[in-house]
N, C-alpha and C positions, 0 to 999 in steps of 0.2 A: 273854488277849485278850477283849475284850467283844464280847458275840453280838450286843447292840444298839447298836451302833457303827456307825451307817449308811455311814459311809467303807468300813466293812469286812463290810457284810451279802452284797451281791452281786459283791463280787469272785471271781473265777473261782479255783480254786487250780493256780498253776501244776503241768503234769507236767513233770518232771526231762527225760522222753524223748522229749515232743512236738519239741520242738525242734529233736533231732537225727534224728528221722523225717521233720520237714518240709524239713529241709537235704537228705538222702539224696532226700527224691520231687524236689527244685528239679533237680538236678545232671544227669540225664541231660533232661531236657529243655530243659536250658540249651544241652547237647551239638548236641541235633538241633536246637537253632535257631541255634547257632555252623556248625555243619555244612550246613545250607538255606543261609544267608546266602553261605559258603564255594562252594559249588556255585552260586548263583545268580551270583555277583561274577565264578567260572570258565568260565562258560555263556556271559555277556556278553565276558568275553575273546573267547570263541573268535568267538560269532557277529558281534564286531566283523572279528576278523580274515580271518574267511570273506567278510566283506562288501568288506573294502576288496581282499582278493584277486579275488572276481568282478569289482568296480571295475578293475582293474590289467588282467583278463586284457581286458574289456569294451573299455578305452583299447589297449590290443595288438592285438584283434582289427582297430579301428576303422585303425589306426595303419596293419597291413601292407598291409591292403586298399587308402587311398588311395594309398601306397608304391608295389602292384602295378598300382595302373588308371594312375598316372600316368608309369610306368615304359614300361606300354605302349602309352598315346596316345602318349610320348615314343619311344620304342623300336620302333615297330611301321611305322613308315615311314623312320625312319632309314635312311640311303642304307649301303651296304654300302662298307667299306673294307678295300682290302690284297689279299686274295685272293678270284679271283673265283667267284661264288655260283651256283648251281640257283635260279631265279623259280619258286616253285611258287604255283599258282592251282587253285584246288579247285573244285567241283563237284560236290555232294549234293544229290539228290530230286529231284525234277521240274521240269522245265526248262517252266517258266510266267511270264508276263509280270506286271510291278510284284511280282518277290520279286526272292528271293537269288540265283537260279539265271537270271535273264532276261538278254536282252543289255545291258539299260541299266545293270546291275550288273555285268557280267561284263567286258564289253569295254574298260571303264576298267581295270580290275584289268588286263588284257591289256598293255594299251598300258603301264601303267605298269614289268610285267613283261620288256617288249622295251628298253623303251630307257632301262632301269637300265641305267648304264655299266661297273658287274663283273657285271652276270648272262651268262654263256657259254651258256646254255640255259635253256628257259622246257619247265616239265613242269607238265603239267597233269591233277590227282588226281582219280579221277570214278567215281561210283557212282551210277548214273542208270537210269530204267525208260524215259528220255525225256519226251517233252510236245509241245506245240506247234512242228511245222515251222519255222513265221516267226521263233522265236524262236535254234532252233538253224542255219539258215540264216544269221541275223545275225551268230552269235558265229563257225560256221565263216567266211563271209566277211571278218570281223575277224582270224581266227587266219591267212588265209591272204595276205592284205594283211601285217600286221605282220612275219612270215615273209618275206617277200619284202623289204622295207623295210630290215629291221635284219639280214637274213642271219645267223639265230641258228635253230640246230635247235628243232625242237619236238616234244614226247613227251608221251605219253599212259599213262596208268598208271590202267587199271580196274581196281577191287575186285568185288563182288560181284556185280554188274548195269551193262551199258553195251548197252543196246538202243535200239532205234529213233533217237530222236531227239540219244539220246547219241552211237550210235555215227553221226549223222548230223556232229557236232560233232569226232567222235575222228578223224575219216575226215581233217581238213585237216592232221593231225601227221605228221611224218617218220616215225614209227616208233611201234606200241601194243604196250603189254603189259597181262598180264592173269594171273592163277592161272588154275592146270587147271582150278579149277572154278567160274570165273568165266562169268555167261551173257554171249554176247555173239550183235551180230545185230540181228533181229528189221528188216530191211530193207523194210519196210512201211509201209500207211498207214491208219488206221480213224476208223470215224465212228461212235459209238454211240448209238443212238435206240431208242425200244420204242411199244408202243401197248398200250389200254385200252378200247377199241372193244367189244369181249368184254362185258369186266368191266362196263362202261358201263351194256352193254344192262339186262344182267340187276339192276343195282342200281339202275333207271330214270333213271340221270342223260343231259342229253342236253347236245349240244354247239353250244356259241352261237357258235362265233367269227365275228368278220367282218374280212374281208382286200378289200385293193384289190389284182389282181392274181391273176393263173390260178394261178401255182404257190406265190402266197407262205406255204401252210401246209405245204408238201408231208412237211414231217418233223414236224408237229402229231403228236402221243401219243396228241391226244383226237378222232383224224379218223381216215378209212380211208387205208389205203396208198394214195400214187399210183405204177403201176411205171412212168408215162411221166418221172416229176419222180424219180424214183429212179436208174432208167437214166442220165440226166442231170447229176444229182449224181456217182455214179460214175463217168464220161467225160469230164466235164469238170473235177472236182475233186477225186475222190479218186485217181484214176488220172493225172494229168498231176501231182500231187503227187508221186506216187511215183515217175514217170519224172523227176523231180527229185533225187530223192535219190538215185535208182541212179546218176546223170549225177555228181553229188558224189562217190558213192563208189568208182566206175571213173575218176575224174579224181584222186583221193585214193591210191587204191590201185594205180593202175596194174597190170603186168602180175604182182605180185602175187596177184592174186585168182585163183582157180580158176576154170574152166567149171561147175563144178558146175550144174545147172540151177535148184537148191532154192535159190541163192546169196541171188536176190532176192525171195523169195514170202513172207520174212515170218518163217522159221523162225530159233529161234537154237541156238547151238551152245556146248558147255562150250570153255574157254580151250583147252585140248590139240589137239580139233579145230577150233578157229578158227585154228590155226598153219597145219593144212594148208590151208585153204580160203583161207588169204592175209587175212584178216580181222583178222589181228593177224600182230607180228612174232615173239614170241616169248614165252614166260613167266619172271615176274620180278614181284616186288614193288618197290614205292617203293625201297627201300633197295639194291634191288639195281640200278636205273636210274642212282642217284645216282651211285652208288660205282664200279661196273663197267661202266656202259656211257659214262655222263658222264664220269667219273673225277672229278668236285669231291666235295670234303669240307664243305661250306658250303652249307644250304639256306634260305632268305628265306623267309620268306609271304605271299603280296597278299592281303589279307582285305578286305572293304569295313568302312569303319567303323561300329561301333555307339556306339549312344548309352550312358551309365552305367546305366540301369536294365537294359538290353540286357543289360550286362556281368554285374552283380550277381544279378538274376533266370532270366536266359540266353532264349534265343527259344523262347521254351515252344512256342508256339503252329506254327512251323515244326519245331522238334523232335518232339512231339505227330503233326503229320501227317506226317515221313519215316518213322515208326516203323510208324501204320498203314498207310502204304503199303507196306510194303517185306515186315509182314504177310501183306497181301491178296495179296500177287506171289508171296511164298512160298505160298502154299496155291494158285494156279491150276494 
C-alpha cells in the first residue's frame, strides 16, 4: 500500500470490535425507549378510560337526579289510591311569620290534608320551642275548623320540644303524644327587652330619640324604665294573651287536664308527666300512632313546595337556624 496515496493517508483503520461494541451500547437503550413509548401508549389507555368512566358516572349522576326531582314534583301531590292513608303535616322550628312554620304555609297543607278523599286521619309531626301567638292562633283555628268540617280525627305527635306556642297549636287535636322525654308545656307568654342606660352613662353616649306620644318609647333599650307603660304592657298584652291561650287549651283539653296549680305559669314537663297532668294523652312515637292507634298502613306527606335549587342545595339557611336554636334550648 502506498503511504502517499492521499485516498489512503487519512482513512481511519477500521477495528474489527468497534462495531460490535457500538451494536451492544445501541440495544439496551433501544429497549428503554421501546419500553417509555410502551408505558406512555398504556398510561393514555388508562387515562382515556378513566376519563370517559368519570364522563358516564358525571351523565348517571346528572340522569338520577332529574329522574328523582321529577319523580317527586310528580309524586309528591299525587292523590292517594286504593287504601286509605295517615295526611301527615309537619312542623319544625319556630313558628314565625313569612316561613315554613307560619299560617300562610301551614293551613293550605292542612286543608289539603283534610279533604284528601283516602286520608282517614290527618297527624300532624311537631318539634317546636313555639313563636308568635298570632301565628299559632291561626293554624289552631284552622285545625279546629277543618276538624269539624271533614269529621276526621286529628293527632299530634311531638318529638323533642312542643312548648308554648306549639303546644298552643297541639292543643286543637283529638289526641297528643310524645316520648317520655319529650318537653312539653310551657303555657305562657314573654316579651324580651333589656336596657343600656348603665352602660351609656359611663361610655358618654347620650340618647336622642324623639317620639310623638307619652309611652311610645316605653320599651326603648337606650331610655330609662317606665314602670307605668310596663305595668300596662303587662295587663293589657302580655297577660290577656295568655288568658288566651289557657281559654285554647281548657277548650282543647277539656276535662283531661289536671288542677294542678303550675298547669298554666309557664312550666314544662318531660312526656311521662305530661300524661298525668292531661297535657298529652299518652306516649308513643309517629310509628306507633300510625300503626296502633290509627291502624293504616299508608302515610302521605303535605310538604309545601320547593323550588329546584331548594331541592338540590336544601334550606340551608332555615336548617342552619333550627339547629342553633334547638342548641341554645338545650343549654337553658
Amino acid at each position: 500500500m502506498d503511504s502517499n496515496n492521499p485516498w489512503t493517508e487519512n482513512k481511519p483503520v477500521e477495528n474489527p470490535g468497534q462495531s460490535k461494541s457500538s451494536s451492544n451500547l445501541s440495544t439496551p437503550a433501544l429497549d428503554r425507549l421501546a419500553n417509555a413509548a410502551d408505558a406512555y401508549v398504556n398510561q393514555e389507555k388508562w387515562s382515556r378510560r378513566w376519563t370517559n368512566l368519570l364522563k358516564l358516572a358525571v351523565v348517571l349522576y346528572i340522569t338520577v337526579s332529574i329522574v328523582m326531582l321529577v319523580g317527586f314534583f310528580n309524586g309528591a301531590k299525587k292523590p292517594a289510591t286504593g287504601e286509605g292513608h295517615v295526611a301527615l303535616v309537619s312542623i319544625q322550628g319556630s313558628i314565625m311569620p313569612n316561613s315554613r312554620t307560619s299560617a300562610n304555609t301551614i293551613n293550605p297543607l292542612l286543608r289539603e290534608a283534610f279533604e284528601a278523599r283516602n286520608s282517614v286521619a290527618v297527624v300532624i309531626h311537631m318539634n317546636s320551642p313555639g313563636g308568635s301567638p298570632v301565628q299559632s292562633a291561626l293554624i289552631n283555628d284552622e285545625i279546629t275548623r277543618l276538624k269539624a268540617l271533614h269529621n276526621k280525627p286529628v293527632y299530634v305527635v311531638a318529638e323533642d320540644l312542643c312548648a308554648s306556642g306549639c303546644y298552643y297549636i297541639a292543643a286543637a287535636a283529638d289526641q297528643i303524644f310524645a316520648d317520655k322525654g319529650s318537653i312539653i308545656g310551657s303555657i305562657g307568654v314573654r316579651f324580651d327587652s333589656f336596657g343600656f342606660t348603665e352602660l351609656m352613662d359611663k361610655l358618654g353616649v347620650e340618647n336622642r330619640s324623639m317620639t310623638a306620644g307619652e309611652f311610645k318609647t316605653f320599651i326603648n333599650p337606650f331610655g330609662e324604665e317606665d314602670p307605668a307603660a310596663k305595668q300596662f304592657f303587662k295587663d293589657r298584652v302580655l297577660e290577656r294573651t295568655h288568658q288566651q291561650f289557657i281559654e285554647v287549651v281548657q277548650r282543647g283539653r277539656g276535662d283531661r287536664l289536671s288542677d294542678d296549680p303550675l298547669l298554666f305559669s309557664g312550666l314544662v314537663w318531660l312526656g311521662d308527666e305530661a300524661v298525668e297532668l292531661g297535657l298529652i294523652d299518652g306516649l308513643g312515637d309517629l310509628g306507633y300512632v300510625v300503626r296502633d292507634i290509627i291502624g293504616a298502613k299508608q302515610v302521605r306527606h303535605y310538604e309545601a313546595q320547593k323550588g329546584l335549587m331548594e331541592h338540590i342545595l336544601g334550606d340551608l339557611v332555615s336548617e342552619t337556624a333550627l339547629h342553633i336554636s334547638n342548641h341554645f334550648i338545650g343549654l337553658r
